[in-house]
ZAMARGU-4260 file (C-alpha; in steps of 0.2 Angstrom, whole numbers, plus 5000, padded with zeros to 4 digits):
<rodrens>
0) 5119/5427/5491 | 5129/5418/5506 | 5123/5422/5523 | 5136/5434/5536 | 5141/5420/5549
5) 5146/5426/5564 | 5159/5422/5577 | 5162/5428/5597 | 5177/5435/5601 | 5178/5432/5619
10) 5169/5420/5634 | 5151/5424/5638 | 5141/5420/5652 | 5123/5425/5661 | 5114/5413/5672
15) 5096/5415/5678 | 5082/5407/5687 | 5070/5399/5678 | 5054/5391/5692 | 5070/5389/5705
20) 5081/5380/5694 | 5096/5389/5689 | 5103/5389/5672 | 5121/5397/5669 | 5127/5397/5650
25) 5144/5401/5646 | 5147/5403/5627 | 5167/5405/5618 | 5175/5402/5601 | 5182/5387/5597
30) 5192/5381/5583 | 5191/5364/5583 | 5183/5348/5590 | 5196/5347/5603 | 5195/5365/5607
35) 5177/5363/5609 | 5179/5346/5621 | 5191/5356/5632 | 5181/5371/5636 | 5166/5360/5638
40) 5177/5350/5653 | 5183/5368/5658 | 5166/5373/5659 | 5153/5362/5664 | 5149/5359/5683
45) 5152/5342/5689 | 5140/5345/5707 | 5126/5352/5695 | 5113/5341/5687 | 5115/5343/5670
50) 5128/5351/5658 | 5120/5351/5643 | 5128/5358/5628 | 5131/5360/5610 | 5144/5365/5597
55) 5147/5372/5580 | 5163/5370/5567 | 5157/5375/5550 | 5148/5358/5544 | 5153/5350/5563
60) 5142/5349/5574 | 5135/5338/5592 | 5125/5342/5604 | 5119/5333/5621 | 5106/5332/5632
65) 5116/5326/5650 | 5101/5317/5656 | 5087/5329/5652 | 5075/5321/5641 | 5080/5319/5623
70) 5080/5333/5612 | 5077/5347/5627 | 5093/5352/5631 | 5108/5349/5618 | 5095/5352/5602
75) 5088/5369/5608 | 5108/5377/5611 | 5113/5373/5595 | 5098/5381/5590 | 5101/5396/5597
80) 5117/5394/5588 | 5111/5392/5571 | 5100/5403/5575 | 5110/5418/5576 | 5123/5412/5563
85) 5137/5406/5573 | 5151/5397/5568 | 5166/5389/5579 | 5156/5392/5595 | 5150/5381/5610
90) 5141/5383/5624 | 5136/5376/5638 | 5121/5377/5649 | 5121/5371/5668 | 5108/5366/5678
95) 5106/5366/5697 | 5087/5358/5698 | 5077/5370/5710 | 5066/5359/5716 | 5050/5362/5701
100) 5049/5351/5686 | 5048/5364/5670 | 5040/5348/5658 | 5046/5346/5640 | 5042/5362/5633
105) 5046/5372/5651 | 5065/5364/5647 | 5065/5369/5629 | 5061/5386/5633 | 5076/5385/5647
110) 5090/5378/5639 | 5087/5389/5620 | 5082/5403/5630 | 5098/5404/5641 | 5109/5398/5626
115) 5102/5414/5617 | 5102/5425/5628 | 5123/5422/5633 | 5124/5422/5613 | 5115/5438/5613
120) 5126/5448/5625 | 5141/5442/5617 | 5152/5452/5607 | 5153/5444/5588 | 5165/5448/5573
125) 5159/5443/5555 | 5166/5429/5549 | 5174/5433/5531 | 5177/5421/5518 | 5198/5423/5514
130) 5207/5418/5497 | 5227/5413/5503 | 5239/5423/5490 | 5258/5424/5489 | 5267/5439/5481
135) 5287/5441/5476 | 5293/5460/5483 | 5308/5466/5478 | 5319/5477/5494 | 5314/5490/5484
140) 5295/5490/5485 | 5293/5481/5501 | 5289/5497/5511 | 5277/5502/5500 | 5268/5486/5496
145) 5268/5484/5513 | 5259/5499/5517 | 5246/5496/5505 | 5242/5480/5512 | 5238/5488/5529
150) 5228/5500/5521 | 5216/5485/5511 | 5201/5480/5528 | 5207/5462/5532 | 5220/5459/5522
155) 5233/5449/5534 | 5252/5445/5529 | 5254/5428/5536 | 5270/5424/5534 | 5285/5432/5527
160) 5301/5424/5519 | 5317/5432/5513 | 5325/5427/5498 | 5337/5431/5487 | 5330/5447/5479
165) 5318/5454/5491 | 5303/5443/5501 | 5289/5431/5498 | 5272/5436/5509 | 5258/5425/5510
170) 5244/5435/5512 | 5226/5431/5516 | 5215/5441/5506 | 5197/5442/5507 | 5186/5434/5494
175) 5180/5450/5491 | 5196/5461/5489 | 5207/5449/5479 | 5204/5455/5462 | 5206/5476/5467
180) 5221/5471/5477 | 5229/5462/5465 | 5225/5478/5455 | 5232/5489/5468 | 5248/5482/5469
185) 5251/5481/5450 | 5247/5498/5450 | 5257/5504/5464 | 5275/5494/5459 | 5270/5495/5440
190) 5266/5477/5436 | 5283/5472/5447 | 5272/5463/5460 | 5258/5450/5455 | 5246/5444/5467
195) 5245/5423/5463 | 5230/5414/5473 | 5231/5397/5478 | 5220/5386/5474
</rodrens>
Protein backbone atom coordinates (compact mmCIF):
# COMPACT_ATOMS: atom_id res chain seq x y z
CA UNK A 1 0.00 0.00 0.00
CA UNK A 2 1.71 3.38 -1.21
CA UNK A 3 1.83 6.04 1.20
CA UNK A 4 -0.63 9.66 0.42
CA UNK A 5 2.11 12.27 -0.46
CA UNK A 6 1.37 15.52 0.02
CA UNK A 7 1.97 18.78 -1.71
CA UNK A 8 1.32 22.82 -0.60
CA UNK A 9 -0.59 24.58 -2.70
CA UNK A 10 0.42 27.96 -1.82
CA UNK A 11 3.62 30.04 0.13
CA UNK A 12 3.61 29.54 3.81
CA UNK A 13 5.34 31.48 6.45
CA UNK A 14 5.50 31.78 10.45
CA UNK A 15 8.48 33.14 12.22
CA UNK A 16 9.08 32.88 16.11
CA UNK A 17 11.40 33.60 18.83
CA UNK A 18 13.28 30.78 19.95
CA UNK A 19 15.90 32.24 23.42
CA UNK A 20 16.13 35.79 21.29
CA UNK A 21 16.98 34.39 18.15
CA UNK A 22 14.46 34.64 15.49
CA UNK A 23 13.51 31.97 13.02
CA UNK A 24 11.09 32.83 10.02
CA UNK A 25 10.41 29.64 7.70
CA UNK A 26 8.76 30.27 4.54
CA UNK A 27 7.65 26.81 2.85
CA UNK A 28 6.11 26.74 -1.30
CA UNK A 29 5.70 24.06 -4.05
CA UNK A 30 8.31 23.66 -6.45
CA UNK A 31 8.52 21.75 -9.37
CA UNK A 32 11.89 21.26 -10.04
CA UNK A 33 15.52 21.95 -8.90
CA UNK A 34 15.62 25.31 -10.52
CA UNK A 35 12.21 26.22 -9.24
CA UNK A 36 13.45 25.16 -5.82
CA UNK A 37 16.98 27.32 -6.29
CA UNK A 38 15.00 30.39 -7.36
CA UNK A 39 12.63 30.54 -4.44
CA UNK A 40 15.42 29.80 -2.18
CA UNK A 41 17.36 33.13 -3.69
CA UNK A 42 13.85 34.70 -3.42
CA UNK A 43 13.51 33.97 -0.06
CA UNK A 44 16.46 33.66 1.97
CA UNK A 45 17.79 36.98 3.82
CA UNK A 46 21.00 38.00 2.83
CA UNK A 47 21.46 40.47 6.32
CA UNK A 48 20.40 37.48 8.47
CA UNK A 49 22.97 34.86 9.76
CA UNK A 50 21.77 31.77 8.36
CA UNK A 51 19.46 30.66 5.67
CA UNK A 52 19.20 27.24 6.08
CA UNK A 53 17.14 25.12 3.98
CA UNK A 54 16.05 22.03 2.43
CA UNK A 55 14.11 20.60 -0.55
CA UNK A 56 12.22 17.74 -1.85
CA UNK A 57 11.38 16.57 -5.75
CA UNK A 58 10.14 12.98 -5.56
CA UNK A 59 13.64 11.01 -5.14
CA UNK A 60 15.63 14.66 -5.27
CA UNK A 61 16.58 15.96 -2.56
CA UNK A 62 19.60 18.66 -0.68
CA UNK A 63 19.56 20.35 2.14
CA UNK A 64 22.17 22.85 3.98
CA UNK A 65 23.29 23.92 7.02
CA UNK A 66 24.48 27.99 6.07
CA UNK A 67 27.11 27.90 8.73
CA UNK A 68 25.23 26.26 11.61
CA UNK A 69 27.00 23.31 12.64
CA UNK A 70 26.50 20.17 10.34
CA UNK A 71 23.45 18.32 10.46
CA UNK A 72 21.42 21.05 12.72
CA UNK A 73 19.83 23.04 10.34
CA UNK A 74 19.39 21.73 6.55
CA UNK A 75 18.89 17.85 7.98
CA UNK A 76 16.09 18.62 10.58
CA UNK A 77 13.90 20.84 7.56
CA UNK A 78 13.91 18.09 5.32
CA UNK A 79 12.74 16.26 8.18
CA UNK A 80 9.95 18.02 8.93
CA UNK A 81 9.35 17.41 5.24
CA UNK A 82 9.46 13.73 5.10
CA UNK A 83 7.98 13.88 7.91
CA UNK A 84 4.62 14.97 6.89
CA UNK A 85 4.92 13.48 3.48
CA UNK A 86 5.81 16.27 1.26
CA UNK A 87 6.77 16.15 -2.14
CA UNK A 88 7.93 19.15 -4.65
CA UNK A 89 8.42 21.42 -1.59
CA UNK A 90 11.17 23.78 -0.05
CA UNK A 91 11.60 25.69 2.61
CA UNK A 92 13.71 27.81 4.23
CA UNK A 93 14.36 28.83 7.68
CA UNK A 94 16.08 32.20 8.58
CA UNK A 95 18.01 33.14 11.40
CA UNK A 96 18.61 36.48 13.01
CA UNK A 97 20.99 35.20 16.22
CA UNK A 98 19.49 36.85 19.44
CA UNK A 99 22.29 37.10 21.13
CA UNK A 100 21.90 33.18 23.18
CA UNK A 101 23.76 30.17 21.94
CA UNK A 102 20.70 27.39 21.64
CA UNK A 103 23.74 24.28 21.55
CA UNK A 104 23.28 21.26 19.01
CA UNK A 105 20.11 20.03 20.14
CA UNK A 106 18.67 23.73 21.07
CA UNK A 107 19.24 24.26 17.01
CA UNK A 108 17.81 21.04 16.08
CA UNK A 109 14.70 21.59 17.89
CA UNK A 110 14.71 25.27 16.10
CA UNK A 111 15.21 24.68 12.69
CA UNK A 112 12.74 21.07 12.54
CA UNK A 113 10.43 22.73 14.79
CA UNK A 114 9.96 26.06 12.67
CA UNK A 115 10.14 23.97 9.49
CA UNK A 116 7.08 22.06 10.87
CA UNK A 117 5.28 24.12 12.14
CA UNK A 118 5.12 26.69 8.49
CA UNK A 119 4.52 22.97 7.04
CA UNK A 120 1.82 22.41 9.54
CA UNK A 121 -0.20 25.72 8.90
CA UNK A 122 0.12 25.15 5.27
CA UNK A 123 -2.71 24.36 3.02
CA UNK A 124 -1.76 20.75 1.25
CA UNK A 125 -3.51 18.79 -1.85
CA UNK A 126 -2.89 14.96 -2.05
CA UNK A 127 -0.70 14.07 -4.45
CA UNK A 128 -2.23 11.34 -6.90
CA UNK A 129 -0.51 8.98 -8.97
CA UNK A 130 -1.90 9.73 -12.89
CA UNK A 131 -1.89 7.35 -15.92
CA UNK A 132 -1.60 9.64 -19.40
CA UNK A 133 -4.44 8.42 -21.95
CA UNK A 134 -5.49 9.56 -25.32
CA UNK A 135 -9.13 8.92 -26.89
CA UNK A 136 -10.40 9.52 -30.73
CA UNK A 137 -14.03 11.44 -30.30
CA UNK A 138 -16.08 11.76 -33.09
CA UNK A 139 -18.13 15.55 -33.42
CA UNK A 140 -20.86 13.45 -32.50
CA UNK A 141 -19.96 12.35 -29.07
CA UNK A 142 -17.53 15.16 -28.15
CA UNK A 143 -20.19 16.93 -25.88
CA UNK A 144 -21.00 13.95 -24.18
CA UNK A 145 -17.59 12.34 -23.58
CA UNK A 146 -16.65 15.57 -22.53
CA UNK A 147 -19.18 15.81 -20.00
CA UNK A 148 -18.45 12.68 -18.58
CA UNK A 149 -14.98 13.37 -18.15
CA UNK A 150 -15.68 16.51 -15.94
CA UNK A 151 -17.96 14.36 -13.96
CA UNK A 152 -14.85 11.52 -13.24
CA UNK A 153 -12.67 13.53 -9.69
CA UNK A 154 -9.34 14.38 -11.35
CA UNK A 155 -9.64 13.44 -14.48
CA UNK A 156 -7.83 16.50 -16.62
CA UNK A 157 -7.99 16.84 -20.54
CA UNK A 158 -4.57 17.97 -21.33
CA UNK A 159 -4.63 18.72 -24.74
CA UNK A 160 -7.00 18.61 -27.34
CA UNK A 161 -6.47 18.24 -31.24
CA UNK A 162 -8.89 18.40 -34.10
CA UNK A 163 -8.70 16.01 -36.82
CA UNK A 164 -10.38 15.01 -39.55
CA UNK A 165 -13.36 13.20 -37.99
CA UNK A 166 -13.77 14.68 -34.60
CA UNK A 167 -10.74 15.32 -31.78
CA UNK A 168 -7.85 13.43 -30.09
CA UNK A 169 -7.83 14.47 -25.97
CA UNK A 170 -5.10 13.48 -24.03
CA UNK A 171 -6.21 12.86 -20.82
CA UNK A 172 -4.59 12.40 -17.57
CA UNK A 173 -6.47 9.82 -15.66
CA UNK A 174 -5.82 8.80 -12.16
CA UNK A 175 -4.21 5.53 -11.50
CA UNK A 176 -6.99 4.54 -9.78
CA UNK A 177 -9.88 5.52 -12.25
CA UNK A 178 -8.49 4.34 -15.63
CA UNK A 179 -9.98 1.06 -15.85
CA UNK A 180 -13.96 2.49 -14.85
CA UNK A 181 -13.35 5.26 -17.03
CA UNK A 182 -12.36 3.42 -19.74
CA UNK A 183 -15.44 1.53 -18.89
CA UNK A 184 -17.60 4.63 -18.81
CA UNK A 185 -16.76 5.90 -21.91
CA UNK A 186 -17.39 2.57 -23.94
CA UNK A 187 -20.53 2.47 -22.35
CA UNK A 188 -21.58 5.85 -22.80
CA UNK A 189 -20.58 6.10 -26.87
CA UNK A 190 -21.30 2.21 -27.33
CA UNK A 191 -17.65 1.04 -27.74
CA UNK A 192 -17.14 4.23 -30.21
CA UNK A 193 -14.56 5.70 -27.98
CA UNK A 194 -11.62 3.52 -26.32
CA UNK A 195 -9.60 4.80 -23.79
CA UNK A 196 -5.61 3.74 -24.78
CA UNK A 197 -2.93 4.46 -21.90
CA UNK A 198 0.60 5.22 -22.62
CA UNK A 199 3.05 3.44 -21.58
Amino acid sequence: MAVAMFALTRLETIEQIVKKSRFRAVAAPVASEDEARAFLAAHGDPDANHNCWAWRIGQSYRFNDDGEPSGTAGKPILQAIDGQSLDNVAVVVTRWFGGVLLGTGGLIRAYGGSAAMCLRAAVLVELVATVEAVIVVGFSDLALVKARLAALPGVRIVSEIFVEVGAELTLAVPEALAVDAAQMLGDATSGRVVLALQQ
